[in-house]
mmCIF file of the N, C-alpha and C atoms, coordinates in Angstrom:
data_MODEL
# 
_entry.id   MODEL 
# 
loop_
_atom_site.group_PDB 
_atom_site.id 
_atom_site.type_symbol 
_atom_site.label_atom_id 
_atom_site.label_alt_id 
_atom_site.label_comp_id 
_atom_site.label_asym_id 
_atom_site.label_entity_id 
_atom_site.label_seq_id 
_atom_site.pdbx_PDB_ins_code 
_atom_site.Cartn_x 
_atom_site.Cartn_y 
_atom_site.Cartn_z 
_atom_site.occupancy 
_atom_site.B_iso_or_equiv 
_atom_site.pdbx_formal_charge 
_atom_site.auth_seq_id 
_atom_site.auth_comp_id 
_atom_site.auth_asym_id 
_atom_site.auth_atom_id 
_atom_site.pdbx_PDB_model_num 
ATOM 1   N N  . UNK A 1 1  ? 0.844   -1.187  0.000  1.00 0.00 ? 1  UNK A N  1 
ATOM 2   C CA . UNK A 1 1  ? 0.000   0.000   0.000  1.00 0.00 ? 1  UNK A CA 1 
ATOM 3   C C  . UNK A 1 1  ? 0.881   1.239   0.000  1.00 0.00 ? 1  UNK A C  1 
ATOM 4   N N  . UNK A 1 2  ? 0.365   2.313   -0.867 1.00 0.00 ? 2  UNK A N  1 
ATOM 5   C CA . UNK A 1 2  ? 1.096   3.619   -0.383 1.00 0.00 ? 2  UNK A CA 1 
ATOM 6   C C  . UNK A 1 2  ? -0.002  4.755   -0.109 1.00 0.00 ? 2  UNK A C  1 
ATOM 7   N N  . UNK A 1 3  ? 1.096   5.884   0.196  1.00 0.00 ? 3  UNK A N  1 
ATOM 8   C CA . UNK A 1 3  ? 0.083   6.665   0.788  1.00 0.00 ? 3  UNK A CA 1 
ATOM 9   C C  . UNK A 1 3  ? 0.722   7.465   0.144  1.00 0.00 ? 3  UNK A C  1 
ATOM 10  N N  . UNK A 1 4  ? 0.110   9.118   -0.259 1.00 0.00 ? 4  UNK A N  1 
ATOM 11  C CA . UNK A 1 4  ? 0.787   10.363  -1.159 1.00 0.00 ? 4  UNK A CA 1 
ATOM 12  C C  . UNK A 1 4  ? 0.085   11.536  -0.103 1.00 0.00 ? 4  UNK A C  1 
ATOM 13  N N  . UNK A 1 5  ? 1.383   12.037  0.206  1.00 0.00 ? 5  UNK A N  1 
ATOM 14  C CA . UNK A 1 5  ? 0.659   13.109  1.309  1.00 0.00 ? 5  UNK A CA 1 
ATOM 15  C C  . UNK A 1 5  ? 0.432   14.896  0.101  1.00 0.00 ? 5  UNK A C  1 
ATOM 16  N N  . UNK A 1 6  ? -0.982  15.440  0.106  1.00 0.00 ? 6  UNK A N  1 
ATOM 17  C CA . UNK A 1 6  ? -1.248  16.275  -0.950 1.00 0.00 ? 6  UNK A CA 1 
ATOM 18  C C  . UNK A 1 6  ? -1.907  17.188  -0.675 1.00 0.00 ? 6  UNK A C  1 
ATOM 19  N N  . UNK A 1 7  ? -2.378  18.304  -0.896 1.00 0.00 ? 7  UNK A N  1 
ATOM 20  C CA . UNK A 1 7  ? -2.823  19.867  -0.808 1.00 0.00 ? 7  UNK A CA 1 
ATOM 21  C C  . UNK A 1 7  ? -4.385  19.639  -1.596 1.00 0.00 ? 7  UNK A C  1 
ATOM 22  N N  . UNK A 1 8  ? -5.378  19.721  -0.854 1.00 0.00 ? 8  UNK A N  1 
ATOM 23  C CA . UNK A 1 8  ? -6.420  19.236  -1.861 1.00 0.00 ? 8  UNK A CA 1 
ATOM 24  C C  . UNK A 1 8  ? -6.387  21.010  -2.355 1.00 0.00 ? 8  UNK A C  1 
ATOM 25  N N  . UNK A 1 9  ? -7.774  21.051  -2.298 1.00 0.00 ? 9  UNK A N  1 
ATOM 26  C CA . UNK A 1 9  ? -8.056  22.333  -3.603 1.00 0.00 ? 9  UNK A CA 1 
ATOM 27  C C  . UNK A 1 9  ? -8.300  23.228  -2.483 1.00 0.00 ? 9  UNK A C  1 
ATOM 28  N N  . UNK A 1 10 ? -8.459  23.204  -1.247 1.00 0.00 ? 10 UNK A N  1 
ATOM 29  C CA . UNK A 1 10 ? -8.460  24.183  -0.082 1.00 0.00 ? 10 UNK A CA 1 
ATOM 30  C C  . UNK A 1 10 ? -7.607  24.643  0.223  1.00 0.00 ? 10 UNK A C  1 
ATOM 31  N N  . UNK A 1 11 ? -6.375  23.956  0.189  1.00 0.00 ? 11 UNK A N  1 
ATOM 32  C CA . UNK A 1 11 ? -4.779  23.914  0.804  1.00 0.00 ? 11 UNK A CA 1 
ATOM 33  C C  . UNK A 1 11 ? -4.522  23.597  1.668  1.00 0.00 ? 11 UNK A C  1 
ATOM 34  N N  . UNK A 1 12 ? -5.475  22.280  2.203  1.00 0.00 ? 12 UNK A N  1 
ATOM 35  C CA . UNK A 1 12 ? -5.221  21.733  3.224  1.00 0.00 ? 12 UNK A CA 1 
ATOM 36  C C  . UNK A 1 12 ? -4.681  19.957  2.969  1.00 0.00 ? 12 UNK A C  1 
ATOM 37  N N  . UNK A 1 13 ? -3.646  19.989  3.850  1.00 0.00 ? 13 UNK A N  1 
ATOM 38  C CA . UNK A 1 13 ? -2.986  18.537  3.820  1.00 0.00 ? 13 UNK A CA 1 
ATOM 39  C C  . UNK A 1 13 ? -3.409  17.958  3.802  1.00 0.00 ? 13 UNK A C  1 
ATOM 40  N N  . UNK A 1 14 ? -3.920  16.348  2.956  1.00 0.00 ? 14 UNK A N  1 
ATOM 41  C CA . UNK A 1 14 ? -4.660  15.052  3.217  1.00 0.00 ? 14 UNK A CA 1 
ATOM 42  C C  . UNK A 1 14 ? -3.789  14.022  2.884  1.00 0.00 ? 14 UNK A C  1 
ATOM 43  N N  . UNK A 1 15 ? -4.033  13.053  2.993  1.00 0.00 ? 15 UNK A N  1 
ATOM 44  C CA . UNK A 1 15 ? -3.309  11.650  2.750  1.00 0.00 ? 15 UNK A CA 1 
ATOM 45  C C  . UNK A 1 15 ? -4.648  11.110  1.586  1.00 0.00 ? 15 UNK A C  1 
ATOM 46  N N  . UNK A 1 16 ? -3.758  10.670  0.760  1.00 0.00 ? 16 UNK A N  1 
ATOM 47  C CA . UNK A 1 16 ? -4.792  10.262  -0.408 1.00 0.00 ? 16 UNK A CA 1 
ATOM 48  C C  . UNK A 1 16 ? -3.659  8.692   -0.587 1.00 0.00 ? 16 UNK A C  1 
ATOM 49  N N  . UNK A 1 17 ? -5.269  7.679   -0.980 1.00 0.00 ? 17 UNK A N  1 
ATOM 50  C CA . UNK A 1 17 ? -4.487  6.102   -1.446 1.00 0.00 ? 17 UNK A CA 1 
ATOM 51  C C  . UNK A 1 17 ? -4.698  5.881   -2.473 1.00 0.00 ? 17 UNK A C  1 
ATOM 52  N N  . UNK A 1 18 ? -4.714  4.986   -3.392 1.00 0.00 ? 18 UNK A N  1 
ATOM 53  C CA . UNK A 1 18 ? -5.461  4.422   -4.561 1.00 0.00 ? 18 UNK A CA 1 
ATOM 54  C C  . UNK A 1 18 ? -5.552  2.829   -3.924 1.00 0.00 ? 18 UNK A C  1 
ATOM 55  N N  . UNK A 1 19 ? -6.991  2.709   -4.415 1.00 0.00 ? 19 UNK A N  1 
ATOM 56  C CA . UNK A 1 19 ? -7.438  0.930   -3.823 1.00 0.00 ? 19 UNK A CA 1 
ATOM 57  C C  . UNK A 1 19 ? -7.107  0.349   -4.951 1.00 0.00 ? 19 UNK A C  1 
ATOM 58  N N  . UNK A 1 20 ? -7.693  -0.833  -4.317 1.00 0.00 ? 20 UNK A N  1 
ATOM 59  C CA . UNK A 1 20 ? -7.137  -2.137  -5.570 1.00 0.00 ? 20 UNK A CA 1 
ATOM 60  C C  . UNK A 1 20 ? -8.248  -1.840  -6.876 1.00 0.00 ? 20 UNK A C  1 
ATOM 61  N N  . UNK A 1 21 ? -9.112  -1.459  -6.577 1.00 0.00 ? 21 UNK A N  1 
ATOM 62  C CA . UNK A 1 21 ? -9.743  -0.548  -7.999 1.00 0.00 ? 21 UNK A CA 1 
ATOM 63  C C  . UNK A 1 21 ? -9.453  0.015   -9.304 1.00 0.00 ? 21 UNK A C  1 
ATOM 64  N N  . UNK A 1 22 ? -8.814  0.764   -8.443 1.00 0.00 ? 22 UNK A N  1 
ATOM 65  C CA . UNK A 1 22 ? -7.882  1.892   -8.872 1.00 0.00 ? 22 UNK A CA 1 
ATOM 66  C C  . UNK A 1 22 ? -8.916  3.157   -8.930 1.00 0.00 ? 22 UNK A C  1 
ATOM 67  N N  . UNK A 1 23 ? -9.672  3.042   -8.125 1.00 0.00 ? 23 UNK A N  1 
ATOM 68  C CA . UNK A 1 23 ? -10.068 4.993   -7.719 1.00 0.00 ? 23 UNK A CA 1 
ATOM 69  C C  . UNK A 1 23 ? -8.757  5.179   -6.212 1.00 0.00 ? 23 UNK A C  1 
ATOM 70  N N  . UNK A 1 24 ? -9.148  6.685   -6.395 1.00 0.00 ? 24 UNK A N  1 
ATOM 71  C CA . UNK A 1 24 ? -8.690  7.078   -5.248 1.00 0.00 ? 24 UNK A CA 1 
ATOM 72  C C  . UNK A 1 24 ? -9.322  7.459   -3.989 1.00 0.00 ? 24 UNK A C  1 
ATOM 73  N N  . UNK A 1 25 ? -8.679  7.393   -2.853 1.00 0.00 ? 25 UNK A N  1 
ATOM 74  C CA . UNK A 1 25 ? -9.410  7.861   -1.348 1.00 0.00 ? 25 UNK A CA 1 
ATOM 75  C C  . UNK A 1 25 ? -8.511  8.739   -0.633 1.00 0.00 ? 25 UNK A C  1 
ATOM 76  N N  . UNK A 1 26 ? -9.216  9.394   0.246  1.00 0.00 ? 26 UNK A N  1 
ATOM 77  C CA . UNK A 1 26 ? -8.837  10.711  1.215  1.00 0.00 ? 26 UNK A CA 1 
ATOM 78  C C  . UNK A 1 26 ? -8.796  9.320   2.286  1.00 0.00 ? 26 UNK A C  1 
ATOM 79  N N  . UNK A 1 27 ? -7.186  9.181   2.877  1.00 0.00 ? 27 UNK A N  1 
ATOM 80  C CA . UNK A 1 27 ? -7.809  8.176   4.164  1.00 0.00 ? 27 UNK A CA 1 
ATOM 81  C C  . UNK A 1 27 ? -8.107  8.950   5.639  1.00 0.00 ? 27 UNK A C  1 
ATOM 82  N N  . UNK A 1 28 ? -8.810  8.599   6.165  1.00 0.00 ? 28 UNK A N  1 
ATOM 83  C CA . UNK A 1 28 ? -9.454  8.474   7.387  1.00 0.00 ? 28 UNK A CA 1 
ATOM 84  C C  . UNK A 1 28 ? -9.106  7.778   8.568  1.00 0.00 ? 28 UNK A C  1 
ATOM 85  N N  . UNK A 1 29 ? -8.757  6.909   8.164  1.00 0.00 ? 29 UNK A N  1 
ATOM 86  C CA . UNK A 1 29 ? -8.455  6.014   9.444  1.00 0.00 ? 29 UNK A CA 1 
ATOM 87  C C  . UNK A 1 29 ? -7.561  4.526   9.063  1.00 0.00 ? 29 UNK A C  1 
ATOM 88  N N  . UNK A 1 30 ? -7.545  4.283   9.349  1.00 0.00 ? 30 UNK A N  1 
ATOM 89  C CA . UNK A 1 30 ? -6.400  2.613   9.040  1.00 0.00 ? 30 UNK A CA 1 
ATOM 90  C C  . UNK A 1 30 ? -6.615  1.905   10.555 1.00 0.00 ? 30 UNK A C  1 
ATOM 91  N N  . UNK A 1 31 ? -7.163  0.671   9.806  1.00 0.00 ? 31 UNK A N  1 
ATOM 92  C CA . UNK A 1 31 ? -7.310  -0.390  10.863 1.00 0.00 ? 31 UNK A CA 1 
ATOM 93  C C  . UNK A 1 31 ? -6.467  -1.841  11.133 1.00 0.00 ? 31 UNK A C  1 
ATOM 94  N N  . UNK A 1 32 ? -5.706  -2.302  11.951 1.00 0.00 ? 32 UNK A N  1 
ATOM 95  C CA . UNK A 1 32 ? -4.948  -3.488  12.187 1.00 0.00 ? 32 UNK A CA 1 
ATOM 96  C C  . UNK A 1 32 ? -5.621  -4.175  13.087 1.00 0.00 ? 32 UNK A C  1 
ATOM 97  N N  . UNK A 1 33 ? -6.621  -5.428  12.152 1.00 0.00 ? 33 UNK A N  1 
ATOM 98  C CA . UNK A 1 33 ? -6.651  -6.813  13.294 1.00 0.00 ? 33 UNK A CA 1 
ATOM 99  C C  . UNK A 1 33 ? -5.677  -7.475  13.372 1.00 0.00 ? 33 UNK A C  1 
ATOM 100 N N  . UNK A 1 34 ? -5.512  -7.601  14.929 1.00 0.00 ? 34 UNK A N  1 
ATOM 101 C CA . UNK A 1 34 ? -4.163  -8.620  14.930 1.00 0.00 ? 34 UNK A CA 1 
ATOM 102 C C  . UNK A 1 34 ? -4.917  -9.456  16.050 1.00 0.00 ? 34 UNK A C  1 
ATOM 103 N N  . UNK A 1 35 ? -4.600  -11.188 15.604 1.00 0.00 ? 35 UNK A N  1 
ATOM 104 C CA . UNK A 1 35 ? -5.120  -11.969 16.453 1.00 0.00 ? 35 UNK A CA 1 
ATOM 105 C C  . UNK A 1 35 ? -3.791  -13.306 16.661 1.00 0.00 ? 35 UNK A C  1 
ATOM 106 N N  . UNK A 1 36 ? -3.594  -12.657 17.718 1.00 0.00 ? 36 UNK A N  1 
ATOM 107 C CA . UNK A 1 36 ? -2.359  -13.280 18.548 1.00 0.00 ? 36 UNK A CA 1 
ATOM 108 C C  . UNK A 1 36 ? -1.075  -12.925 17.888 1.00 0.00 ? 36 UNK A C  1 
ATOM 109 N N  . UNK A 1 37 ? -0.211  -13.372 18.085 1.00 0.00 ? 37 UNK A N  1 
ATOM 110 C CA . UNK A 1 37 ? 1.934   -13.252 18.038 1.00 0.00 ? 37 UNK A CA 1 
ATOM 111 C C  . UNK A 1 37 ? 2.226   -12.842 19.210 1.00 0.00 ? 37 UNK A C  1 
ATOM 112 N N  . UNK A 1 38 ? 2.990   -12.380 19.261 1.00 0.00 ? 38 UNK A N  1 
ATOM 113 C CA . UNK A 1 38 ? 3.726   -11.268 19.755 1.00 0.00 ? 38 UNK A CA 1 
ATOM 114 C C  . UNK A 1 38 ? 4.110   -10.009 20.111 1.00 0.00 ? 38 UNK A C  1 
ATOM 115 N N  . UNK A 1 39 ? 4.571   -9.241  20.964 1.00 0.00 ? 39 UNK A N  1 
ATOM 116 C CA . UNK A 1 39 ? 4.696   -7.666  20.514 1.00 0.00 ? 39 UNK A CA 1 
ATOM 117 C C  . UNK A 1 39 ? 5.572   -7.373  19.606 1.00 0.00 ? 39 UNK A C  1 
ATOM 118 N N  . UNK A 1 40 ? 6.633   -8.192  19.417 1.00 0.00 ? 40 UNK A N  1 
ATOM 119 C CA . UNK A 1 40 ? 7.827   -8.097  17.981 1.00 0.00 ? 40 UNK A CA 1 
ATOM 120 C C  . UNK A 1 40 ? 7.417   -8.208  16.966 1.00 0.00 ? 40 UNK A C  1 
ATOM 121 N N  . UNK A 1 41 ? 6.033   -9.459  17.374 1.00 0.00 ? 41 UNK A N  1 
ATOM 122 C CA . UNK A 1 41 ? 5.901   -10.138 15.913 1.00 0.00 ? 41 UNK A CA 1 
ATOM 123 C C  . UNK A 1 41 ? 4.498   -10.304 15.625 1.00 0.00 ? 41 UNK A C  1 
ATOM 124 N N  . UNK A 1 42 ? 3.237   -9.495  16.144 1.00 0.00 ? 42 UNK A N  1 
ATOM 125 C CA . UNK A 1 42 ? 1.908   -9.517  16.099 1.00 0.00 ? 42 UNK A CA 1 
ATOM 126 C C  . UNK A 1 42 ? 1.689   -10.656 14.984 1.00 0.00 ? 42 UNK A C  1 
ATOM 127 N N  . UNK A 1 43 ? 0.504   -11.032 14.841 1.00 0.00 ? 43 UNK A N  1 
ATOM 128 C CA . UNK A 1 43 ? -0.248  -11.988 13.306 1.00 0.00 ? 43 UNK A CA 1 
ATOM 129 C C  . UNK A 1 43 ? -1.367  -10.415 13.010 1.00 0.00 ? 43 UNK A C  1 
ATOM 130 N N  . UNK A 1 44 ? -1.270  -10.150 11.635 1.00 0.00 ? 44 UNK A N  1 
ATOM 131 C CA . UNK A 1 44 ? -2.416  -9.718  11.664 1.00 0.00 ? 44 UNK A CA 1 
ATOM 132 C C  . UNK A 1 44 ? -2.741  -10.061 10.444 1.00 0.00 ? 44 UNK A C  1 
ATOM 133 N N  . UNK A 1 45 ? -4.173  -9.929  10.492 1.00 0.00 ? 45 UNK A N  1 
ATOM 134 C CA . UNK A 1 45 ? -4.846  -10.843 9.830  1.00 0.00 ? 45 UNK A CA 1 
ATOM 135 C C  . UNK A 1 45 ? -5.655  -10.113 8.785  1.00 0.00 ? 45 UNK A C  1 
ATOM 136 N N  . UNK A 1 46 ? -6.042  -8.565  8.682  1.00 0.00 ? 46 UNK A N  1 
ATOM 137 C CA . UNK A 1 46 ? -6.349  -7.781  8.096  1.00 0.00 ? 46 UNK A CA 1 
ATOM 138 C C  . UNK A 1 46 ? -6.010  -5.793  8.157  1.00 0.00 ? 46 UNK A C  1 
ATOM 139 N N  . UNK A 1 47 ? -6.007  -5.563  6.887  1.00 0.00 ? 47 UNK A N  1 
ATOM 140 C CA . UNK A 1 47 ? -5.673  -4.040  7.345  1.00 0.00 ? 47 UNK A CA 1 
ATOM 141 C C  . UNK A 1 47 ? -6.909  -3.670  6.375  1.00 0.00 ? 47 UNK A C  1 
ATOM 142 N N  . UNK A 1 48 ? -7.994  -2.611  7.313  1.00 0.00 ? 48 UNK A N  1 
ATOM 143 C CA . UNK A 1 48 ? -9.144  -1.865  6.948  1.00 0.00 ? 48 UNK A CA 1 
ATOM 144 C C  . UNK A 1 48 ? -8.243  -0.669  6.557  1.00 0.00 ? 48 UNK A C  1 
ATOM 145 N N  . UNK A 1 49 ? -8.898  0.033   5.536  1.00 0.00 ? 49 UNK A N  1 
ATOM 146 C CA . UNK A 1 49 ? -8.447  1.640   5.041  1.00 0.00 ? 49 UNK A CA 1 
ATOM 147 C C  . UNK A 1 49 ? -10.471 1.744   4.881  1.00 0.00 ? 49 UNK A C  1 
ATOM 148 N N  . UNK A 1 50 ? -10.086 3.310   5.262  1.00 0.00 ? 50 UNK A N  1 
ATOM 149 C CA . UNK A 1 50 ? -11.699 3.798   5.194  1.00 0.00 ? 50 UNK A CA 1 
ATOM 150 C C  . UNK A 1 50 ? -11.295 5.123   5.041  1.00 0.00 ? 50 UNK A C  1 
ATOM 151 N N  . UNK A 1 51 ? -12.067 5.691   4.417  1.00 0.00 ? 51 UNK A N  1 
ATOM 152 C CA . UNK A 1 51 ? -12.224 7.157   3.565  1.00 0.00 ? 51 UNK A CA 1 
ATOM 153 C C  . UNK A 1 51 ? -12.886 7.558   3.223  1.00 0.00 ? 51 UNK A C  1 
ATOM 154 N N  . UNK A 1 52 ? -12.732 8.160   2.103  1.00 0.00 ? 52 UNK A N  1 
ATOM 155 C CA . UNK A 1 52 ? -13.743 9.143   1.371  1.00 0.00 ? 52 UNK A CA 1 
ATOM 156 C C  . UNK A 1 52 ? -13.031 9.196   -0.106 1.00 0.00 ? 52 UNK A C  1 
ATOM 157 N N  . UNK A 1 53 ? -13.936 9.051   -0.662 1.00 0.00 ? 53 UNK A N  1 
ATOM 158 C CA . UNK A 1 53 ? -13.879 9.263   -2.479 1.00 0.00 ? 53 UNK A CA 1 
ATOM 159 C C  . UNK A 1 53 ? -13.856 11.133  -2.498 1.00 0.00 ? 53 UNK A C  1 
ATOM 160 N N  . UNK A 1 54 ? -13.034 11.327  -3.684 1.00 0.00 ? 54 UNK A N  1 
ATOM 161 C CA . UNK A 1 54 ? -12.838 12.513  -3.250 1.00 0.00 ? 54 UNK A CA 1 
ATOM 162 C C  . UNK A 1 54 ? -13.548 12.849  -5.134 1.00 0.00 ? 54 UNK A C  1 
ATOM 163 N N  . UNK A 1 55 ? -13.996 12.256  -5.347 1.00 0.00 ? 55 UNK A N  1 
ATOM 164 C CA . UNK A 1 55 ? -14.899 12.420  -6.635 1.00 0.00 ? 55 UNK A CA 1 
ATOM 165 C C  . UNK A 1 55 ? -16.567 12.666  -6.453 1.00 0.00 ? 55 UNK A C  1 
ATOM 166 N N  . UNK A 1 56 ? -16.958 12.015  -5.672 1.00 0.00 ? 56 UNK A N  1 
ATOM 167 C CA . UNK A 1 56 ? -18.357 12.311  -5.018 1.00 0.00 ? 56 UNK A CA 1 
ATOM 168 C C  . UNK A 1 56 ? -18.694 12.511  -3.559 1.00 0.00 ? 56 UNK A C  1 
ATOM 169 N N  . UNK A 1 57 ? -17.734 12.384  -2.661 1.00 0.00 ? 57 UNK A N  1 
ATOM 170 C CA . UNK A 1 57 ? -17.766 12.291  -1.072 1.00 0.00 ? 57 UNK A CA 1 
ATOM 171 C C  . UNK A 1 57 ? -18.176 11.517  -0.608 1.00 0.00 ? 57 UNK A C  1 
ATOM 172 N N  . UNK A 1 58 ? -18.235 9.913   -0.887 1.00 0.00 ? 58 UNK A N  1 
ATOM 173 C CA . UNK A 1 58 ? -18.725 9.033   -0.470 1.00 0.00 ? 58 UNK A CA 1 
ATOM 174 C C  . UNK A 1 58 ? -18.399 8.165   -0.222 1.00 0.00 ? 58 UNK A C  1 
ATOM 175 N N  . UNK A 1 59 ? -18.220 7.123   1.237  1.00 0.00 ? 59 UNK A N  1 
ATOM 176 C CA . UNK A 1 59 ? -17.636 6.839   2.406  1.00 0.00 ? 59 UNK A CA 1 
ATOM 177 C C  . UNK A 1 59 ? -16.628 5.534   1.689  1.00 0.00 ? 59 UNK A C  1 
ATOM 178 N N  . UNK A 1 60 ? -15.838 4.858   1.590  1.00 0.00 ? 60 UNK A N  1 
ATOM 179 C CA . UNK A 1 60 ? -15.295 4.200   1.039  1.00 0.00 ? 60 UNK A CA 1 
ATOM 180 C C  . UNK A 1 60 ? -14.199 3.503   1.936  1.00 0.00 ? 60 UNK A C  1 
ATOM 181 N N  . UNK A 1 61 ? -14.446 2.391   2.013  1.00 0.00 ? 61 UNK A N  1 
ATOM 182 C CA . UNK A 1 61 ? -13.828 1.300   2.653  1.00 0.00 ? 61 UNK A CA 1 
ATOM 183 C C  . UNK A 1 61 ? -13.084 -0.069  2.047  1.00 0.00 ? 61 UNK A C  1 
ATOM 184 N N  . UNK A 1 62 ? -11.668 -0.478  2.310  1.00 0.00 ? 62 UNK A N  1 
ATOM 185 C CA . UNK A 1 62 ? -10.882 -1.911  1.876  1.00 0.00 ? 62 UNK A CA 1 
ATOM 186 C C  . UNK A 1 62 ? -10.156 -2.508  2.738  1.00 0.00 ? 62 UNK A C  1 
ATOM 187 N N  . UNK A 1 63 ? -10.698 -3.566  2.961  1.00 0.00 ? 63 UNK A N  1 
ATOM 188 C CA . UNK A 1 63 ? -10.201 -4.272  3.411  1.00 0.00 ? 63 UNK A CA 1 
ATOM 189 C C  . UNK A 1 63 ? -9.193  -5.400  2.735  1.00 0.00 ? 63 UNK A C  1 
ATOM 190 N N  . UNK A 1 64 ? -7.666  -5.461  3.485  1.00 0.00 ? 64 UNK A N  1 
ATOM 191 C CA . UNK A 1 64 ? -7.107  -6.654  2.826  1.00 0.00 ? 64 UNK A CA 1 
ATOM 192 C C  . UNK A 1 64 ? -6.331  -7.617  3.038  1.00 0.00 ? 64 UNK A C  1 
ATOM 193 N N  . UNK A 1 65 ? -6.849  -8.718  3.325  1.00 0.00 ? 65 UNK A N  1 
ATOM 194 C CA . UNK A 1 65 ? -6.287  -9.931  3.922  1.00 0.00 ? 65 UNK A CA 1 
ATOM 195 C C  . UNK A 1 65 ? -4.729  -10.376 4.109  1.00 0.00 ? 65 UNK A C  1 
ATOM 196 N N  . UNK A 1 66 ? -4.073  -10.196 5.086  1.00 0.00 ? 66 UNK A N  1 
ATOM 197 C CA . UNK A 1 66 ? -2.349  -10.901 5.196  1.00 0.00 ? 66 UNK A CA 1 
ATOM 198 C C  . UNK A 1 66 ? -2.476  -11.883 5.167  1.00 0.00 ? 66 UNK A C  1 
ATOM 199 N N  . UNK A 1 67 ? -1.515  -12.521 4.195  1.00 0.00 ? 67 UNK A N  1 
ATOM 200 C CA . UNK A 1 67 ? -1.352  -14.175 4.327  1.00 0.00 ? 67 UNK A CA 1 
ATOM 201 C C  . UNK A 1 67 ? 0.092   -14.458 4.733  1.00 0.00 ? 67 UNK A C  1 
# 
């Protein structure tokens, strides 16, 4: 995953992603389930990204499985 840190059209800083889609999102938040490891070595088992479409403003969420 990457992240592009950018100036929307206000001039204010956002973090923008592109999903496996390939639209883009304003992120919001980033989520890590981790179910069991370690503190060195957590398992996690999914990473949520949730946002906003910055084409219509509408709420946009991916989830994506670690193997």
């Amino acid at each position: 995953m990457k992240f592009r840190l950018e100036r929307n059209a206000d001039n204010i800083w956002q973090v923008f992603s592109t999903l496996q889609n390939g639209s883009r999102m304003i992120l919001q938040r980033i989520y890590l389930h981790i179910n069991g490891g370690t503190l060195w070595k957590p398992h996690i088992e999914y990473v949520e990204l949730k946002g906003i479409d910055p084409s219509d403003n509408k709420e946009v969420r991916e989830r994506t499985h670690i193997k």
